[in-house]
C-alpha positions as CSV (number, residue, x, y, z in Angstrom):
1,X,-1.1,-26.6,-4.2
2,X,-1.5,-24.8,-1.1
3,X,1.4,-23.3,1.3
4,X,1.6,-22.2,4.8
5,X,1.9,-18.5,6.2
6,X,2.1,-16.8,9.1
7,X,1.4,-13.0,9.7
8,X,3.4,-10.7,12.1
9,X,2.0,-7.9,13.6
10,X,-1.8,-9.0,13.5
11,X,-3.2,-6.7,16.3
12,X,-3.0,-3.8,13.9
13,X,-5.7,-3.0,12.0
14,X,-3.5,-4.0,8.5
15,X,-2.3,-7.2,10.3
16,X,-6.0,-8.1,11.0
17,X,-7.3,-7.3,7.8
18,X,-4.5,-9.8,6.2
19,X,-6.1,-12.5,8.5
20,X,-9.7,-11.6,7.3
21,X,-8.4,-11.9,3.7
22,X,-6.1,-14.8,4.2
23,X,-8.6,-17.1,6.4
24,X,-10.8,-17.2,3.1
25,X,-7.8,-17.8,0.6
26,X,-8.4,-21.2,-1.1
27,X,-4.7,-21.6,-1.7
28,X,-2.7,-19.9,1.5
29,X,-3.0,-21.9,5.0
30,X,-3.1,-19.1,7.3
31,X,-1.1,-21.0,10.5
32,X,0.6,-18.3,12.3
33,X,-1.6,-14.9,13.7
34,X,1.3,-13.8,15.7
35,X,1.2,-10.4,17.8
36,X,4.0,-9.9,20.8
37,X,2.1,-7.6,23.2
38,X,-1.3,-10.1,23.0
39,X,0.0,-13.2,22.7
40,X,-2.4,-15.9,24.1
41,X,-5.3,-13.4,23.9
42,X,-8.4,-14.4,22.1
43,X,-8.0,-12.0,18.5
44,X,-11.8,-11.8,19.0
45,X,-10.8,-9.9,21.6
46,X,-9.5,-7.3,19.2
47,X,-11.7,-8.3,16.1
48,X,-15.1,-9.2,17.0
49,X,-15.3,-10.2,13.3
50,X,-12.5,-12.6,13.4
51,X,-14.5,-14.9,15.9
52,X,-12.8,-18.2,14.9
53,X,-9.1,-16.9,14.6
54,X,-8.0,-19.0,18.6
55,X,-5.6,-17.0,20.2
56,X,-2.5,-15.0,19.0
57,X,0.5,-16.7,18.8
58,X,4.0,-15.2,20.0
59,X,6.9,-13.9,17.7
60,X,9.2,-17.0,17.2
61,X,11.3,-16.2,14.6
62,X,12.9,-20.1,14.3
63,X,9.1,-21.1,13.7
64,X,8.3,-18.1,11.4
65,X,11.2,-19.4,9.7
66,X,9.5,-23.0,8.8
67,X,6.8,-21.1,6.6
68,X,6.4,-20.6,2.9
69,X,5.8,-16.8,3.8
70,X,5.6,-14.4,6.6
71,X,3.5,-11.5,6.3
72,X,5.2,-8.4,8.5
73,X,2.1,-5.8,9.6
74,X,4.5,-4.2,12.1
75,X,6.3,-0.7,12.6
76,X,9.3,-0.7,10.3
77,X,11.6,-0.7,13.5
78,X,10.8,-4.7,14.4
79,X,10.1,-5.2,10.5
80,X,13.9,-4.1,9.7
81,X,15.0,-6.7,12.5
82,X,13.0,-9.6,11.4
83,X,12.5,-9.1,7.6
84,X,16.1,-9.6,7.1
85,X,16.4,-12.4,9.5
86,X,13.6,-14.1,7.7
87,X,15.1,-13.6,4.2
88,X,18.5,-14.9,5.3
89,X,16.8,-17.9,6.6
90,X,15.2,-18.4,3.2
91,X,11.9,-17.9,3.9
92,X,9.7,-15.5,1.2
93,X,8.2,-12.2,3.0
94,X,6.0,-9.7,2.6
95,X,6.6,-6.1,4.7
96,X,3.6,-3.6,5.0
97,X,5.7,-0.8,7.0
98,X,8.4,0.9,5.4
99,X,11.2,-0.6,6.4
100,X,12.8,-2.2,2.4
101,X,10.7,0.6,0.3
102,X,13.7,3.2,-0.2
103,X,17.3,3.1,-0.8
104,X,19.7,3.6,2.4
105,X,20.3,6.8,1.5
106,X,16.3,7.9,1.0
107,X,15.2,6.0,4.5
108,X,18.0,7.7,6.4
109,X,17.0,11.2,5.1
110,X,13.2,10.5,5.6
111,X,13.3,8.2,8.2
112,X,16.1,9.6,10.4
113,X,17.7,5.9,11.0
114,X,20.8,4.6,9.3
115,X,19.4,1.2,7.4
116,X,20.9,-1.7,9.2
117,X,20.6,-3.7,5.7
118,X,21.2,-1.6,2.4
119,X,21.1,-4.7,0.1
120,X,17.7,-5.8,1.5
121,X,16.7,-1.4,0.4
122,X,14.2,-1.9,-2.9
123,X,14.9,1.5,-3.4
124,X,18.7,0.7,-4.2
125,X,17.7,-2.8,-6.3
126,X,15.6,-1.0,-9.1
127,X,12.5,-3.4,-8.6
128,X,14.9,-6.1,-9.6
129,X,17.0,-9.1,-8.0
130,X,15.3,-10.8,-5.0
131,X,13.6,-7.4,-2.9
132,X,11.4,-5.9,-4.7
133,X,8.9,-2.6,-4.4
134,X,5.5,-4.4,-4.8
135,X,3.4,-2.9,-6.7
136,X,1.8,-5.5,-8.9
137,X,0.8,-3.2,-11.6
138,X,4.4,-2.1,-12.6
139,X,6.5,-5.0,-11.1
140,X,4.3,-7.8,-11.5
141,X,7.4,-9.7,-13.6
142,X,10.0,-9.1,-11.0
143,X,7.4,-9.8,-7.9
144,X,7.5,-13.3,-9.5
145,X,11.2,-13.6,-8.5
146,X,11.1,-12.0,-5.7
147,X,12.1,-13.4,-1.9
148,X,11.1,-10.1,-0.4
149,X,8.6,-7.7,-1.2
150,X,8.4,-4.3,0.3
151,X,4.8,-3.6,-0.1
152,X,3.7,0.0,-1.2
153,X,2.1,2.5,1.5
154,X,-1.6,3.8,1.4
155,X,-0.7,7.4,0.3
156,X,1.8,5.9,-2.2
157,X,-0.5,3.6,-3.9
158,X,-3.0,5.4,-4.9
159,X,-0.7,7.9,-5.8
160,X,1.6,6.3,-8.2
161,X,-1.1,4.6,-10.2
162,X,-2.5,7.9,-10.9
163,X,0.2,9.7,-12.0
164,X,2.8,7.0,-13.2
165,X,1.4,6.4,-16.4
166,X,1.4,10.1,-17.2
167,X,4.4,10.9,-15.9
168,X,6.1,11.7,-19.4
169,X,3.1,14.1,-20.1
170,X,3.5,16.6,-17.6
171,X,5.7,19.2,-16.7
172,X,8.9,18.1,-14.1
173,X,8.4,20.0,-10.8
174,X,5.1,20.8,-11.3
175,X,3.0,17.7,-9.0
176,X,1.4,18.6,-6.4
177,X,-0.9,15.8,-4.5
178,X,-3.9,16.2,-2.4
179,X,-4.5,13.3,0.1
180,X,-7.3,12.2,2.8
181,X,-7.4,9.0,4.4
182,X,-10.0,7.5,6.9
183,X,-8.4,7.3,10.5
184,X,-7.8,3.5,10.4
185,X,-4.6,4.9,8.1
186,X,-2.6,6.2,11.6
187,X,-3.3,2.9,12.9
188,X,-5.1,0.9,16.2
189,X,-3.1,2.2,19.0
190,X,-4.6,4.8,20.2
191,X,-3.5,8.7,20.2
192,X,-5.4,11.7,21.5
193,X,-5.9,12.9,17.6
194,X,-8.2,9.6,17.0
195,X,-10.5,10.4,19.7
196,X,-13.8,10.2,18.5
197,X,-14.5,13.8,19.7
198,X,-11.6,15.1,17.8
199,X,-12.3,13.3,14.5
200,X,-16.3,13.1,14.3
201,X,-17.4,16.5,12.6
202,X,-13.4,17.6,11.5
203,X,-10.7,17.8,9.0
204,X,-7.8,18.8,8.9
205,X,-4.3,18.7,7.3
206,X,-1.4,17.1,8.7
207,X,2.8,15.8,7.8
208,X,3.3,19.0,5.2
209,X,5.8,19.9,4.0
210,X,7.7,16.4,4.8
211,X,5.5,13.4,5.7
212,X,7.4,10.4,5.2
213,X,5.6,8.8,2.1
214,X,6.9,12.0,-0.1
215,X,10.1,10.2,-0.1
216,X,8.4,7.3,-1.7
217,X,6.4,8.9,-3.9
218,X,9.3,10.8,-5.6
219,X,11.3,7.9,-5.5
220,X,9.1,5.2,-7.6
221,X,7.2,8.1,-9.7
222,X,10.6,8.7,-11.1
223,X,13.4,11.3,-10.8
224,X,12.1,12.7,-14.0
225,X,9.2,14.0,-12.5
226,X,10.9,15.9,-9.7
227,X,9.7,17.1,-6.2
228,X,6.2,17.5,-5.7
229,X,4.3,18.6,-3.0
230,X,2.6,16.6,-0.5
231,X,-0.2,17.0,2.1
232,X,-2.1,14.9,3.7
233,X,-5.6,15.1,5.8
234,X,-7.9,13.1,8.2
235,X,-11.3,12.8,7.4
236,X,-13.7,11.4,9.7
237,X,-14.5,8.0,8.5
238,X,-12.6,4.6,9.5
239,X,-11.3,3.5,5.5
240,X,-10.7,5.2,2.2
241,X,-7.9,6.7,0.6
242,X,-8.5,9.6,-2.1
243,X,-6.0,11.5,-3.6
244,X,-6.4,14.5,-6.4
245,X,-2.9,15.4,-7.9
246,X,-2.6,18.6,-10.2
247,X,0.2,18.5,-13.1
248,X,1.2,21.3,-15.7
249,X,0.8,19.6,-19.1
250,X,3.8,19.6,-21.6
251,X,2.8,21.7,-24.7
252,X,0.3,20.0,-27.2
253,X,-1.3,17.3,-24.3
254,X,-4.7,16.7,-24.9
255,X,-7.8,14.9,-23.2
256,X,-7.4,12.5,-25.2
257,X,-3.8,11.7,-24.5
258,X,-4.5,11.5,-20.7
259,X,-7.2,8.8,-21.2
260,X,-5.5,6.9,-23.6
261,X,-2.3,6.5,-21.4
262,X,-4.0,5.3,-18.1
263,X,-6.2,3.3,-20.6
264,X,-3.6,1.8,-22.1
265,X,-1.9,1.0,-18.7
266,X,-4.3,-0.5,-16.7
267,X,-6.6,-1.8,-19.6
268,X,-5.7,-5.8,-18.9
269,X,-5.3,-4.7,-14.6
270,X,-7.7,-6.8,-12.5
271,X,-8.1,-3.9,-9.7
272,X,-7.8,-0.6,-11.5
273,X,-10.8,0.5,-12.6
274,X,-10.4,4.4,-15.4
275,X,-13.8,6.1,-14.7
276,X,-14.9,8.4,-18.1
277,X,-13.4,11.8,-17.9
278,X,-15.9,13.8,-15.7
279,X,-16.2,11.0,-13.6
280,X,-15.1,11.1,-10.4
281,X,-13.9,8.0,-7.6
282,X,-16.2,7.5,-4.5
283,X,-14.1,6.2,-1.1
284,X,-17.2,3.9,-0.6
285,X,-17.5,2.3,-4.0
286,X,-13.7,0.6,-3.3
287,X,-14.3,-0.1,0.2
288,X,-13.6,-4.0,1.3
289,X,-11.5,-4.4,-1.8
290,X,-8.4,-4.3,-3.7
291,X,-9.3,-2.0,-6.3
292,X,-8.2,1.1,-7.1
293,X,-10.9,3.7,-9.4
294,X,-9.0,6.5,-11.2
295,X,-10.5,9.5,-13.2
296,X,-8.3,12.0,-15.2
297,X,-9.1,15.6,-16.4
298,X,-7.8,18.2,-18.4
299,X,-8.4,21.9,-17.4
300,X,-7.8,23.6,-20.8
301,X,-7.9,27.3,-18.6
302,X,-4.8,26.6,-16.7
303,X,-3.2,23.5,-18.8
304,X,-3.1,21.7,-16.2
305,X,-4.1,17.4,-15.3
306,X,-6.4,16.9,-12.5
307,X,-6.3,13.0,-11.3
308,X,-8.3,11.5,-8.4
309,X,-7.8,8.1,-6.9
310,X,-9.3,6.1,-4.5
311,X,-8.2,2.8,-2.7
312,X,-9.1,1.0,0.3
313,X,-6.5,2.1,2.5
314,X,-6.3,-1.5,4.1
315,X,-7.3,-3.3,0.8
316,X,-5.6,-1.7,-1.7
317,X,-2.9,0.3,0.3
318,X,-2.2,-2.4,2.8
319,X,-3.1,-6.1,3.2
320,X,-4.7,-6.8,-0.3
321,X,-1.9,-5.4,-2.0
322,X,0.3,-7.7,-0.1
323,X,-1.9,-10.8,-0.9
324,X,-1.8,-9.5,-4.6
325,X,1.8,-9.8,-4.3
326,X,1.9,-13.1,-2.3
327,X,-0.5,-14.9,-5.5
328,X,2.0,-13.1,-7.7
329,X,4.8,-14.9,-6.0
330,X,3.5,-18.4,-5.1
331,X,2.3,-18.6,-8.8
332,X,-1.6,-18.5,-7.6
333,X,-4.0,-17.1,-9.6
334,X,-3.7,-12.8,-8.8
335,X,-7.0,-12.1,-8.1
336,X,-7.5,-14.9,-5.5
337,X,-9.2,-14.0,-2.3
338,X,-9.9,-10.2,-3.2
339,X,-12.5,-8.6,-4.9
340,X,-13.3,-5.0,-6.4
341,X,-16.6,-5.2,-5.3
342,X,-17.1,-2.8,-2.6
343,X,-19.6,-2.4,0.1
344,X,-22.0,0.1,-0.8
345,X,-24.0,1.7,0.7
């Protein structure tokens, strides 16, 4: 069984990294490369590595609308549009910006907008129902359902499978997370801060104290837990996510404890790898794929949990997580067309 999809959005570099993924999927029929500002451009234009992609379509929606599933790598503005005109048409989607991951409330305090759909919000729908937050690892059952998956951000991702599973052994109000992404995270078009004499040589923090992906963070790591602090930096270097996060343990927590609970969480997961404590994740070692490598430590001096994670932020935090999802839904095999095999050296 094979189905037809179309992506949205594919001049980005999370829209063409869905086509690189996609065009090698045994099971999905990649018809559709669509991209507004460069339609009927050659995408090798773009992506020299994409050299037998044709030319990019145009945005039709009634077309769109004919698939088994639309990918959506766009801005969350055009994906709030389109998203819910695809899902009211009936056809299944996949959304890489932000528009569905929050409740109405949440997107109109973090995003400034008032959501122009609150019962297409995952945020509101508690990973249940037909919209769902996609991240396979904790809503893999309700994915399966699902007519609408808002797919997880970069920062997000790698994240929540840090700290989710060891969220009931740490202190509320105590998380505070360290991130760095590789400049391919602010996207293709360009901006005076990705100039390669800006970038080459530097690093520095940007977003705190309110970057957008707090909100989602806090939201999906659970009340519970309560507000943590968030900053994140640009390194100089085109992929990679890594985050460390710092928790104050609850009384009696132990090494032991930490390993066992991410063990025990991710033991049967296809892309999360647990390193042994004193272990630590490499950017390189997951780049190209969908995995995601986590280590855990205790520091005995100040009681606190020191987690690191690392992710592609276009594999893991972007496209591969949505073609994760999309196997997940069209009852494919989950690991098909995506590896945890990086590129290394």
């Amino acid at each position: 069984m094979s189905i037809k999809a179309g992506i949205v959005g594919a001049s980005g570099y999370g829209g063409a990294e869905l086509a690189r993924l996609l065009y090698g999927h045994a099971q999905i029929q990649l018809t559709t490369i669509a991209a507004h500002a460069h339609a009927g451009k050659p995408v090798a234009e773009l992506f020299p590595n994409l050299v037998n992609a044709g030319d990019f379509d145009p945005v039709e929606p009634q077309q769109l609308a004919e698939l088994d599933l639309v990918f959506l790598a766009t801005p969350h503005g055009p994906a709030l549009e389109l998203g819910a005109e695809l899902y009211d048409a009936g056809t299944k989607v996949i959304d890489l910006s932000a528009a569905f991951r929050l409740s109405a409330s949440d997107f109109l305090q973090w995003y400034k907008e008032a959501h122009p759909r609150p019962d297409l919000a995952a945020g509101d729908t508690q990973a249940a129902g037909d919209v769902v937050y996609g991240l396979p690892e904790f809503h893999r059952a309700a994915i399966t359902t699902a007519k609408l998956v808002a797919s997880p951000g970069c920062y997000p991702t790698a994240t929540l499978l840090g700290l989710t599973p060891l969220r009931e052994l740490f202190e509320a109000n105590t998380v505070v997370v360290d991130a760095k992404s590789g400049t391919s995270g602010a996207g293709r078009q360009p901006n005076d801060g990705q100039h390669f004499a800006h970038v080459a040589g530097n690093f520095t923090a940007y977003g705190a104290p309110s970057h957008r992906h707090t909100g989602e963070i806090e939201r999906w790591l659970g009340q519970a837990v309560g507000p943590i602090s968030f900053t994140p930096h640009l390194v100089p270097m085109s992929r990679g996510i890594l985050i460390t996060a710092y928790a104050t343990l609850r009384a009696g927590i132990t090494q032991d404890d930490i390993t066992d609970a991410l063990m025990n969480a991710y033991q049967n997961e296809p892309f999360v790898h647990v390193l042994k404590p004193g272990s630590f994740p490499h950017t390189k070692a997951v780049a190209g794929t969908n995995a995601c490598h986590l280590s855990a430590l205790v520091d005995g001096r100040t009681n606190r949990v020191v987690v690191t994670s690392a992710i592609d932020n276009l594999g893991k935090g972007a496209a591969g997580q949505a073609v994760q999802s999309a196997n997940i839904m069209c009852g494919f095999d989950e690991t098909q067309g995506l590896t945890t095999i990086g590129l290394y050296p």
